[in-house]
N, C-alpha and C positions, 0 to 999 in steps of 0.2 A: 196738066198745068194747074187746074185748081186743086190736084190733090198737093200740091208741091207747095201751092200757095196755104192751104190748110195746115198742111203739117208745120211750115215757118211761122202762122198765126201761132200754132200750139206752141209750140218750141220758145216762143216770145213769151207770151201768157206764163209759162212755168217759170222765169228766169225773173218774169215781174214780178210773182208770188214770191219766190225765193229772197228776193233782195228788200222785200218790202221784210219779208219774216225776221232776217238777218237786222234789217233797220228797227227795228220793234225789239228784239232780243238788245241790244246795243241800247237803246233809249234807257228799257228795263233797268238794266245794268248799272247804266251813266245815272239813274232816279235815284237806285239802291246803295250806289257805294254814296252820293251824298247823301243821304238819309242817316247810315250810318257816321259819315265824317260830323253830321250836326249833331248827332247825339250824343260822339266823342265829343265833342269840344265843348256840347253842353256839359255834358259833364264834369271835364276838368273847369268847366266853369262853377260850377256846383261846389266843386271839391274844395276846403279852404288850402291856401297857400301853406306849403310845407315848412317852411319857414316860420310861418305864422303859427301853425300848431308846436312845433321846438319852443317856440318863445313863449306860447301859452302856459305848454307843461312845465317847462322852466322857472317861470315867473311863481309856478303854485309850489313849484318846488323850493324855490329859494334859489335858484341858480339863473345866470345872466343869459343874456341868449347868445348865440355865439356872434363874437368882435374879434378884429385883429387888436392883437396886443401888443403893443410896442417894447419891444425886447432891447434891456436894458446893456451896456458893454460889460461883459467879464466880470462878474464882483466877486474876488476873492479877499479873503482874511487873513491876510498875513500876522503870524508870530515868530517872534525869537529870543533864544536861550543862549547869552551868552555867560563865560564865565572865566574871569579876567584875573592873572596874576602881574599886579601894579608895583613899579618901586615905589613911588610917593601916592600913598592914597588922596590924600585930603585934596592934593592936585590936581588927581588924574577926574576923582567928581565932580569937581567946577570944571573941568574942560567941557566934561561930558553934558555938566546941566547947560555948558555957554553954548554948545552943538545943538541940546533941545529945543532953547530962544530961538538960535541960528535957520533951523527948520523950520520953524514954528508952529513947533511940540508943544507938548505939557508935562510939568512929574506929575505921577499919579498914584507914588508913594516913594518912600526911599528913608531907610532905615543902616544903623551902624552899631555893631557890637566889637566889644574886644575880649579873646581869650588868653585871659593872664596880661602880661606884661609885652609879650615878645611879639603877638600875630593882633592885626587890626585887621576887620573885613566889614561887609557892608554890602547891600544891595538898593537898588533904583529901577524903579517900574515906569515906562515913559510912553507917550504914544507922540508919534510923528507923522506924518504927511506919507502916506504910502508914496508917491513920488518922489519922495527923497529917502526910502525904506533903506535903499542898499547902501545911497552914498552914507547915513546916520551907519550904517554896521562899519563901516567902510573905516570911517573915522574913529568908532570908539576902540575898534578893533588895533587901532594905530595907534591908543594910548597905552595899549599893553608891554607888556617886559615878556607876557606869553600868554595864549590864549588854550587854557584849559579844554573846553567846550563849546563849540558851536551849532545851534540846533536851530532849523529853520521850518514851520510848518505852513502849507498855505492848504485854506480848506474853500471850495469853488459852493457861492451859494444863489447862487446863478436864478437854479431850477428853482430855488425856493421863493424867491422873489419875485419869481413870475408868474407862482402860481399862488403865492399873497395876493399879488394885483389884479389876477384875474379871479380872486376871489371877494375884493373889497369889489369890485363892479357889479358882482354877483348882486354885494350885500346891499350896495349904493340903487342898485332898481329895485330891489327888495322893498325897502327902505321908502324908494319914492309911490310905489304903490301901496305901501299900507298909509302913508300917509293920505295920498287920497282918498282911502278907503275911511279911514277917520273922519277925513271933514264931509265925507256922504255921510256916513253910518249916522240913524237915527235913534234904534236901538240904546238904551245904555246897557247892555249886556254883549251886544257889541263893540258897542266902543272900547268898553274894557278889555275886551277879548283883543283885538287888534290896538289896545295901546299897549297890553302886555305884549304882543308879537313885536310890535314893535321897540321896545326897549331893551327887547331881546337882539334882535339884529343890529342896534345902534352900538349896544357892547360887545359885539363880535365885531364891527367896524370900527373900534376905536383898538381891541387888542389886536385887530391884524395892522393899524397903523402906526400901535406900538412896537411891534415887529419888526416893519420894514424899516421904524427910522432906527432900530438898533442896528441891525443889518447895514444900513448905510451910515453910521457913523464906525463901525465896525471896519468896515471894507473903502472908508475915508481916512481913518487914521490906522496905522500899522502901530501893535503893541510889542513893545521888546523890553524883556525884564535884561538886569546884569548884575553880575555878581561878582566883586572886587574882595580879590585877597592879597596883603601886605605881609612878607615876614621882618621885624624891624630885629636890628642887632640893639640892644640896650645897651649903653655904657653909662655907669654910673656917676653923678654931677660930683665933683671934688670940691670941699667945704674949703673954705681958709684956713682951720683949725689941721687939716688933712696937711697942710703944705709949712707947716710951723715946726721946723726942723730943731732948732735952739729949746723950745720950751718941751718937744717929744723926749731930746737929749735929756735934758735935766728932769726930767721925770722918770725916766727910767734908770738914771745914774741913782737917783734916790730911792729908788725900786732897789733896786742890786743893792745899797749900802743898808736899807733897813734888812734886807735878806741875809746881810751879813752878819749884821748886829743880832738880829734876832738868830743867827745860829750859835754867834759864841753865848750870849746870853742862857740857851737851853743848855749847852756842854757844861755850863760854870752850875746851872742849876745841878743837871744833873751830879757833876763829881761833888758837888757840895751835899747835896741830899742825898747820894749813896754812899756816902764817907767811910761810914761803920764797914761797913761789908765790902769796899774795895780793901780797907786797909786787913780786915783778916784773909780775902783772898790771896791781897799781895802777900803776907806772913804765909799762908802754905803755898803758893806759888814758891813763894825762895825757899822756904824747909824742905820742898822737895826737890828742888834743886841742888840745894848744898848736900843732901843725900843721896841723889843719885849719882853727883860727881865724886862723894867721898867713899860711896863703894866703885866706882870705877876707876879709883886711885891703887883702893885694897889688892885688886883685880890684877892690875898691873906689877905693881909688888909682890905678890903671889909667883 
């Protein structure tokens, strides 16, 4: 009996040991892994924000940090070429300029040549309201007698505009940090340094602003040249003098009578002034006449 009880003592004793060890190794453990979690999270507390370093290197480089950019709708640049054969020119232009008012266009040239006599042509450069782009083809197209050429370009400047923009924000923190950097700076050898940088970015901010309003005025109004050509029939204006039938008559009845007069006039000179030598041609004309019939009398009697 007391060995039985000794050996359950022991048997106890070893399971106490055991669980205590196990409790110890576990504590270790549970010390160790937070030890380590505090050292991670010191350190990403240490660490500067990722973010904050993009925007550091950014800002020394010239570049914005990154922002959502508000992406403009579709900006495309429509052109057109057309080329117009009109019965009435001078007409068919005022229609065309009263459609530009009508849209509320502009001309923004328009010129008129003529070749020779018979053909008038002429072109007009106009810009309209891209939302009225097609009903304007629509119409001037409807002024024709026949439309030669039709050519229509559109060029998508989308991308470029948005990356204008997202480079004027660039230039715009650029910009607001060197100015602060100016009103610190002590130095005048830096001030100079950082008022040249900065009048350097203020002129890259002023031509990319030049840009974008060309672009949007570009992709606000739609440009369409046109080119009118006319062939006209001439008929020539009849004078009064043209339709004076009485006084054509007697001018040319005295045309005819002086043509007459002056032909007998040169006969009379001539027989009078070659008098001598007709009348001895006439003498051997008939001598040889009265001889050639008095030997073909002999002939006969013979």
């Amino acid at each position: 009996m007391k060995k039985l009880l000794g050996l359950f003592i022991l048997i106890m004793m070893v399971l106490f040991l055991a669980a205590c060890s196990s409790s110890s190794k576990s504590e270790e453990a549970k010390i160790s892994s937070d030890s380590s979690s505090g050292e991670m999270y010191s350190g990403k507390a240490d660490m500067p924000n990722k973010s904050e370093i993009s925007f550091d290197n950014n800002a020394k480089q010239g570049e914005a940090p990154p922002m959502d950019i508000e992406v403009p709708n579709q900006m495309v640049i429509y052109q057109a070429d057309l080329q117009l054969r009109v019965k009435k020119f001078e007409q068919t232009l005022q229609s065309i300029e009263d459609h530009v008012t009508k849209y509320g266009g502009y001309i923004s040239e328009s010129n008129i040549s003529k070749d020779g006599v018979e053909q008038v042509s002429g072109s007009i450069t106009v810009r309209v309201p891209q939302k009225s782009f097609q009903a304007f083809l629509r119409d001037a197209e409807g002024q024709a007698a026949e439309v030669l050429q039709r050519r229509i370009t559109g060029t998508d400047v989308t991308e470029e505009y948005v990356d204008l923009d997202s480079k004027l924000k660039s230039r715009r923190v650029v910009e607001e940090r060197l100015t602060t950097f100016m009103q610190s700076a002590e130095k005048t050898e830096d001030l100079l340094k950082i008022s040249a940088d900065l009048a350097k970015v203020q002129e890259e901010i002023e031509t990319i602003l030049g840009r974008m309003k060309f672009l949007e005025n570009q992709t606000t109004l739609s440009t369409v040249h046109i080119s009118l050509y006319e062939n006209k029939v001439i008929v020539p204006d009849l004078e009064d003098g043209d339709l004076n039938t009485w006084d054509k008559t007697k001018k040319q009845f005295m045309k005819s009578t002086n043509m007459l007069l002056a032909g007998i006039s040169g006969l009379v000179v001539f027989l009078l002034g070659n008098l001598p030598i007709l009348i001895i041609l006439a003498v051997a004309v008939v001598s040889i006449y009265f001889y050639i019939k008095k030997k073909s009398r002999r002939n006969r009697n013979e």
